[in-house]
C-alpha positions in Angstrom: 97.1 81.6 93.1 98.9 84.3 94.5 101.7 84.0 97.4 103.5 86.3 99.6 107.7 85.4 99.9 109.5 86.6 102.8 113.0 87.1 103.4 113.8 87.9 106.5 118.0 89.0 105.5 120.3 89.9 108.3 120.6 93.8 107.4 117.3 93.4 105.8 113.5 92.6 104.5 113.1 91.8 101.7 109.1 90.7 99.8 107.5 90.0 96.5 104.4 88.9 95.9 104.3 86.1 93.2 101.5 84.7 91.0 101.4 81.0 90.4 100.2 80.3 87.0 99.9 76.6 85.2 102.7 75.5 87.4 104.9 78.8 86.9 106.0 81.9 88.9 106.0 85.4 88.2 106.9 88.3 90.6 103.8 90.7 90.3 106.1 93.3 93.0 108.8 93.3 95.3 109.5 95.3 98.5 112.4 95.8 100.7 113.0 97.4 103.8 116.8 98.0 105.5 117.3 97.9 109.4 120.1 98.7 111.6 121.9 95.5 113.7 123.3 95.8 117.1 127.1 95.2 117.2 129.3 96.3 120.2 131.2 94.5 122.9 134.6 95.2 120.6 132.7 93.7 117.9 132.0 90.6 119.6 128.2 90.8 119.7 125.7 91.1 117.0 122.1 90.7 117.7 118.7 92.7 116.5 115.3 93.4 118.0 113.0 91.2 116.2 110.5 93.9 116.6 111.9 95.9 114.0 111.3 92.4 111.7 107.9 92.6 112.4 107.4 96.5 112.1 109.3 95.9 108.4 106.4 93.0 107.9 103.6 95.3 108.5 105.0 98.3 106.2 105.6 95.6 104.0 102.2 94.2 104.0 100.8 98.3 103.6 103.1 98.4 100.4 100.9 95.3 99.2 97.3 96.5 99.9 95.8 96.1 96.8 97.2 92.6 96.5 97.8 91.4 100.1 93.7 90.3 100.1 94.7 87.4 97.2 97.2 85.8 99.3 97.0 82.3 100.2 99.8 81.7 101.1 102.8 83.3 103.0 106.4 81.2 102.6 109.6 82.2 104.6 113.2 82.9 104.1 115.4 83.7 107.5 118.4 84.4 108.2 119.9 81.3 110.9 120.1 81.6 113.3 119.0 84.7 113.9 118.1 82.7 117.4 115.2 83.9 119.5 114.4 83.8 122.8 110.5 83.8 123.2 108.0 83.7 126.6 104.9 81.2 126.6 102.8 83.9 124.4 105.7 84.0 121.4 107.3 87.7 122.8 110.8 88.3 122.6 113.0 88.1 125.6 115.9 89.5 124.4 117.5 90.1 121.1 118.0 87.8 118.3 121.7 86.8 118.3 123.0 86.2 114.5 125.5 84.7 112.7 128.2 87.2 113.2 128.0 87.4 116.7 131.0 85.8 118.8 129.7 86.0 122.6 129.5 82.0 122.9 132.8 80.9 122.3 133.5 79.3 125.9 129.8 77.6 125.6 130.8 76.2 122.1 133.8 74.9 123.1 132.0 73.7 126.0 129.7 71.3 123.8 132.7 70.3 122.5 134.4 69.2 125.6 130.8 67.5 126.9 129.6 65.4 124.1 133.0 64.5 121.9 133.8 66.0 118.0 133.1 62.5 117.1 129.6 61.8 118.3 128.6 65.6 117.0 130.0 65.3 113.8 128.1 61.8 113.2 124.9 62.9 114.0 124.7 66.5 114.1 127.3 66.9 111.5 128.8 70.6 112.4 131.2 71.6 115.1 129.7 73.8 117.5 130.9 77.3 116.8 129.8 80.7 118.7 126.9 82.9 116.9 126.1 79.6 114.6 125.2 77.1 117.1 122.1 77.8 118.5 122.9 75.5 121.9 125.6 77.7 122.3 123.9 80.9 122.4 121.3 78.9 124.6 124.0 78.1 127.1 125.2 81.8 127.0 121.4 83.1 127.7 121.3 80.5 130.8 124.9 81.5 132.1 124.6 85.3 131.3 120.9 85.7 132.0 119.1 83.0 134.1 116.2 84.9 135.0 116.0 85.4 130.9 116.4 82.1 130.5 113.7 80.5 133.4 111.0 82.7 131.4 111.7 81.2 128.4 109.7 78.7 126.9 110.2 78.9 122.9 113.7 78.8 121.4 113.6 79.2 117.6 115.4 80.6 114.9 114.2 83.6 113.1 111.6 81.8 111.2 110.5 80.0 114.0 109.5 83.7 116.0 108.1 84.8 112.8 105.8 81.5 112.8 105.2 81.6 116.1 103.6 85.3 115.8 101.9 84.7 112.7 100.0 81.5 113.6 100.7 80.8 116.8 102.6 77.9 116.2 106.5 77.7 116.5 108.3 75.7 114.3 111.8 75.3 112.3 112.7 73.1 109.5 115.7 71.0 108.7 118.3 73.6 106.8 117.7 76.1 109.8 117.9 73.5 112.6 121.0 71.5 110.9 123.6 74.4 113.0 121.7 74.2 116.5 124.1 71.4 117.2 120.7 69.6 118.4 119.0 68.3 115.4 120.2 65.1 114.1 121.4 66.5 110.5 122.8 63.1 109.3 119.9 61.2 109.8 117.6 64.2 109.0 114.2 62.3 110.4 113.0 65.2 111.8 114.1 64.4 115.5 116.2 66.6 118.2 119.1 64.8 119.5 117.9 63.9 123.3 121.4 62.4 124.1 122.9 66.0 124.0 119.6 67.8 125.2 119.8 65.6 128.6 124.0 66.4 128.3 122.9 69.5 129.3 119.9 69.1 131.2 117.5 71.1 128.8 114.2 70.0 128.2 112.5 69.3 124.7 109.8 71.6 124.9 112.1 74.3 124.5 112.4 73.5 121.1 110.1 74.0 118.2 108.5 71.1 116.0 110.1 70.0 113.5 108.7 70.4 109.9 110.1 70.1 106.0 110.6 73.7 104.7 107.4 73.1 102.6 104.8 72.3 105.2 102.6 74.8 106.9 102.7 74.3 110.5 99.0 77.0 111.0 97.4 79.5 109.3 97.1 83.4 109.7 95.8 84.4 113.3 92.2 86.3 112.8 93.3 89.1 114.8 96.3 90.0 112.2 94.3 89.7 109.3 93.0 93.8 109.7 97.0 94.4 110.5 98.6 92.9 107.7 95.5 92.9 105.2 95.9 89.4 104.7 92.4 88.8 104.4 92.1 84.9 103.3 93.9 84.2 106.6 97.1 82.6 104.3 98.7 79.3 105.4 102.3 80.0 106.8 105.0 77.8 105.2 107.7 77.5 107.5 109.8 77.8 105.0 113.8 77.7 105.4 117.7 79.2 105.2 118.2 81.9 103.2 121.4 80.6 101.7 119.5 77.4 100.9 116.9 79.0 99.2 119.1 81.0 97.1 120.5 77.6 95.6 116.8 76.3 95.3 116.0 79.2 93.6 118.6 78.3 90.4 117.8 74.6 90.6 121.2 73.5 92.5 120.0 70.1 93.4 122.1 67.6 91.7 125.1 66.1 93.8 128.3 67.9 92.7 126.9 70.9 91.6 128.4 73.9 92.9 127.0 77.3 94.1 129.1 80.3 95.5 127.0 83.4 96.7 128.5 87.0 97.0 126.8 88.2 99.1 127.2 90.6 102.8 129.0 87.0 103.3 130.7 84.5 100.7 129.5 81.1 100.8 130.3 78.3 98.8 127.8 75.5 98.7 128.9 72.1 97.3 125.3 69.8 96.8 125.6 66.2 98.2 124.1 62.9 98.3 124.9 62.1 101.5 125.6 63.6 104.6 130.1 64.4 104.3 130.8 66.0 107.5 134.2 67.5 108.5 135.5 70.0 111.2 136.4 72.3 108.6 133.0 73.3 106.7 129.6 73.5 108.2 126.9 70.9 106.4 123.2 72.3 106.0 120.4 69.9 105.3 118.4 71.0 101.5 115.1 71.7 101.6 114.3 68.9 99.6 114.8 64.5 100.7 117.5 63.3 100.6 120.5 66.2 99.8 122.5 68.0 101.9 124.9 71.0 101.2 128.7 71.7 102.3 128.4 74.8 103.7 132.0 77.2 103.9 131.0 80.4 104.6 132.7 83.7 105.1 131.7 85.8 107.4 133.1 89.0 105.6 132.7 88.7 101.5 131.1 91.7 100.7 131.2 93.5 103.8 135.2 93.2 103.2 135.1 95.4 99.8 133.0 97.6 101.7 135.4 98.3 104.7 138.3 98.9 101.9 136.2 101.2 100.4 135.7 103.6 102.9 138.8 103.3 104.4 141.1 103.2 101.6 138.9 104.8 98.9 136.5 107.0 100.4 136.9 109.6 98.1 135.0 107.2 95.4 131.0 106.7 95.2 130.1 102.7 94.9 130.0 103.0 90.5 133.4 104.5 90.7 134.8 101.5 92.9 132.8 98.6 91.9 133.2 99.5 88.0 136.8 101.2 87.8 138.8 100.7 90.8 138.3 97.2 91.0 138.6 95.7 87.8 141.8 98.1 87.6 143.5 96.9 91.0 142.6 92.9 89.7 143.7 93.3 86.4 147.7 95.0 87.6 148.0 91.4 89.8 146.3 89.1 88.1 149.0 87.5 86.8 151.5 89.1 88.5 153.6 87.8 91.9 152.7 89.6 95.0 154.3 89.4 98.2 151.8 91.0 100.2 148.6 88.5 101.6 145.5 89.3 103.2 144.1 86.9 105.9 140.4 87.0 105.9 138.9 87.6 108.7 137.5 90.6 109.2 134.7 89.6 111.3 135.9 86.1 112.9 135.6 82.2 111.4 133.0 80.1 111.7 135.0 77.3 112.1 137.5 78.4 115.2 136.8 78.9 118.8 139.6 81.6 118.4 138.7 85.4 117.9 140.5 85.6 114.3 141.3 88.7 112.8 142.2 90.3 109.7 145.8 91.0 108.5 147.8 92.1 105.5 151.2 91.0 105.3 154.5 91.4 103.1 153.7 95.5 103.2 156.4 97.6 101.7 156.9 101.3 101.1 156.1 100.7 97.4 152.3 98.6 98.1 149.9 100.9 96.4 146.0 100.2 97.4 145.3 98.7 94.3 147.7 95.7 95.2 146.1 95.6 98.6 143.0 95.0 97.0 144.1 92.4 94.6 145.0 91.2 98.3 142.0 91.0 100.0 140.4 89.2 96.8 142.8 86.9 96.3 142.7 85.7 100.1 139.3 85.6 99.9 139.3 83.2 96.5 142.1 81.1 98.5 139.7 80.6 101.6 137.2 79.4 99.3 139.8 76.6 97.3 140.6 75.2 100.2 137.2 74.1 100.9 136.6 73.1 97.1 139.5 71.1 97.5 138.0 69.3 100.3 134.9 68.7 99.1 136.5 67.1 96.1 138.0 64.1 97.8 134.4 63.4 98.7 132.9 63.5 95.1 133.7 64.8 91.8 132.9 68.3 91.3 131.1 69.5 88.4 133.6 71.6 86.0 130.8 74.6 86.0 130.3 77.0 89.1 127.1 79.1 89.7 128.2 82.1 90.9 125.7 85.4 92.4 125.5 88.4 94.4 125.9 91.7 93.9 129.7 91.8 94.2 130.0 89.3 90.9 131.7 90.8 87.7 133.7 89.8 85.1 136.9 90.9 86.9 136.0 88.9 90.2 135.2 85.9 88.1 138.1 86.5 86.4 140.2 86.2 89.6 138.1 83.4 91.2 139.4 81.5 87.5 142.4 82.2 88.4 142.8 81.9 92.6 140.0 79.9 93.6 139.1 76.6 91.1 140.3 76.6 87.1 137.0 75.9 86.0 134.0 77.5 84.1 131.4 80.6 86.3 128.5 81.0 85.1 126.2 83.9 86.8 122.2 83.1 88.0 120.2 85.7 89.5 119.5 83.9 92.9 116.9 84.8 95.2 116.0 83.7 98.4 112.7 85.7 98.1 112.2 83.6 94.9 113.1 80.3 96.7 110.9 80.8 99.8 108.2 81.2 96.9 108.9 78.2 95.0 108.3 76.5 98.4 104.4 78.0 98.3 104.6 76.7 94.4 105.0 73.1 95.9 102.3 73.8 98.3 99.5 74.7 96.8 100.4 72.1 93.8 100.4 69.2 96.5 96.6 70.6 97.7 95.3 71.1 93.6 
């Protein structure tokens, strides 16, 4: 049985095509595909034509001609919201607005004000938060762009337009619908919340159907079968976050097991039993019964080292940094006192209305780069204990963390020993491309 995975990643595509073989996976070949983003307003917005996710599709779909005939099945990974505004024939209105993006802020705290923090975190479980609550960019569409918003008739997350174009369909599943600030995370039945619909006078049909991350909500259409070379007209699994799949993809489904990705963003995800909200960490739903993740993300992880880097150290390539400057500048201050602090927020928090920004403080005439480094990854190991800290009050924590991403080495696990939790890393090659396949794994088992 042979499925196509596809991750649709905030800078980028990535898809493999995986054989399922007496109840295992192996990637036959993998794909990827980078594409700009739109940020401007000061920084404040950050959206992307979903065109150029379906152009990267198609190119991706050509790179697999020889194999894209044997697919039976095509599983999705997407970034959320990545949150889509699409007329009655699944076309985009206007650009997807992503996580990073900050234009909402007055709508969130809007929510906020309408429904009560104690009704939202008791069934929708997050706090409303601009560019990761998908009401709140629906607000902002409506305020900003009524005649945008009287066309609409489908809003969706970025696997919910890639459904809709691919079968016709539209549809989201729980861990991409947990952060609309609409879905009713705690219970996690599958229903929108129609108290806070009606708060704000929206109508249902707006919003997709609800599925689990596993089902297929259509098949192929015919008429993209010569397009894509998807010949056997593949069942579409809606698939589900990108962040969730990654976890799903190294087996983190055990309540207190702990996952923290490196990635563009850092995200640590604690796995629970039950639904723990809090106003200071954002709760997903898994994308299997019955768990739900903690969810403290980090809007600028990776994309931090790379801003020091070309600023600081642009006279290095990305070897000479990743492999020489920085276990250099970590190893100086590991163990040494610094007055100088780095506050991380490069690009804005998730979890304040405010427009935070990044600062270094306690600089002398004597800091050097390499202590300013040791800075920025000790602030950013600091963010991430004081949601681990949290999270333990809740439950005990296991004494191992998974760690992945391409910024992990044995320096930065060295500091995150050291700044962020006293406990045991252990690296797994995550994937959400491999997740979103697992997903077609379950699928086609549940039809043998």
């Amino acid at each position: 049985m042979t499925i196509l995975s596809v991750d649709i990643g905030t800078t980028a595509m990535k898809m493999g095509i995986y054989e399922e073989t007496e109840r295992d996976l192996s990637l036959i070949r993998s794909w990827s595909r980078e594409y700009p983003i739109n940020t401007y307003n000061n920084g404040l917005f950050s959206d992307i034509e979903p065109s150029k996710w379906q152009q990267a599709f198609i190119a991706g779909c050509t790179f697999f001609a020889d194999l894209a005939e044997d697919v039976e099945v095509v599983s999705l990974s997407g970034t959320t919201p990545g949150f889509t505004t699409m007329d009655g024939d699944g076309e985009c209105l206007y650009p997807a607005i992503l996580m990073l993006d900050q234009r909402s802020r007055v709508q969130a705290g809007r929510i906020i004000d309408a429904v009560g923090l104690p009704y939202l975190l008791e069934h929708t479980a997050n706090v409303p938060v601009a560019g990761g609550c998908s009401l709140a960019s629906m607000l902002w569409i409506r305020d900003n762009h009524p005649e945008i918003f009287s066309k609409a008739r489908l809003f969706g997350h970025s696997n919910t337009f890639f459904c809709r174009w691919l079968t016709g369909s539209g549809a989201m599943d729980p861990s991409s619908a947990s952060l609309t600030a609409l879905y009713n995370t705690t219970a996690n039945d599958l229903t929108w919340n129609r108290d806070i619909l009606d708060a704000f006078g929206l109508d249902e049909g707006l919003l997709p159907d609800l599925c689990m991350a596993y089902q297929s909500p259509g098949r192929l259409r015919p008429e993209l079968a010569p397009v894509t070379g998807l010949k056997k007209e593949p069942a579409v699994l809606i698939g589900g976050n990108d962040a969730v799949l990654a976890a799903y993809s190294v087996h983190i489904d055990r309540p207190g097991q702990v996952f923290n990705i490196n990635g563009t963003c850092e995200i640590t995800m604690g796995c629970l039993d039950a639904c723990r909200p809090s106003q200071n960490y954002n709760i997903r739903t898994h994308v299997i019964p019955d768990r739900w993740f903690s969810f403290y993300v980090m809007n600028a992880g990776g994309k931090a080292f790379e801003w020091f880097k070309n600023l600081f150290c642009s006279e290095m390539d990305n070897d000479r940094f990743f492999d020489e400057f920085v276990p250099e500048a970590i190893g100086i201050w590991l163990d040494r006192d610094s007055g100088v602090r780095y506050m991380p927020y490069l690009m804005g928090s998730r979890y304040s209305l405010l427009p935070l920004k990044a600062e270094f403080l306690g600089l002398t005439q004597e800091t050097t780069r390499e202590e300013l480094l040791a800075a920025l990854v000790r602030g950013l190991c600091e963010y991430q204990r004081e949601n681990l800290k949290e999270i333990s009050l809740e439950m005990p924590l296991d004494d191992i963390i998974v760690v992945s991403g391409g910024v992990i080495s044995d320096s930065i696990i060295a500091a995150k020993k050291r700044w962020m939790r006293n406990c045991a890393y252990v690296f797994e090659a995550e994937s959400s491309m491999r997740g979103a396949a697992m997903l077609g794994q379950r699928y086609l088992l549940e039809r043998s």
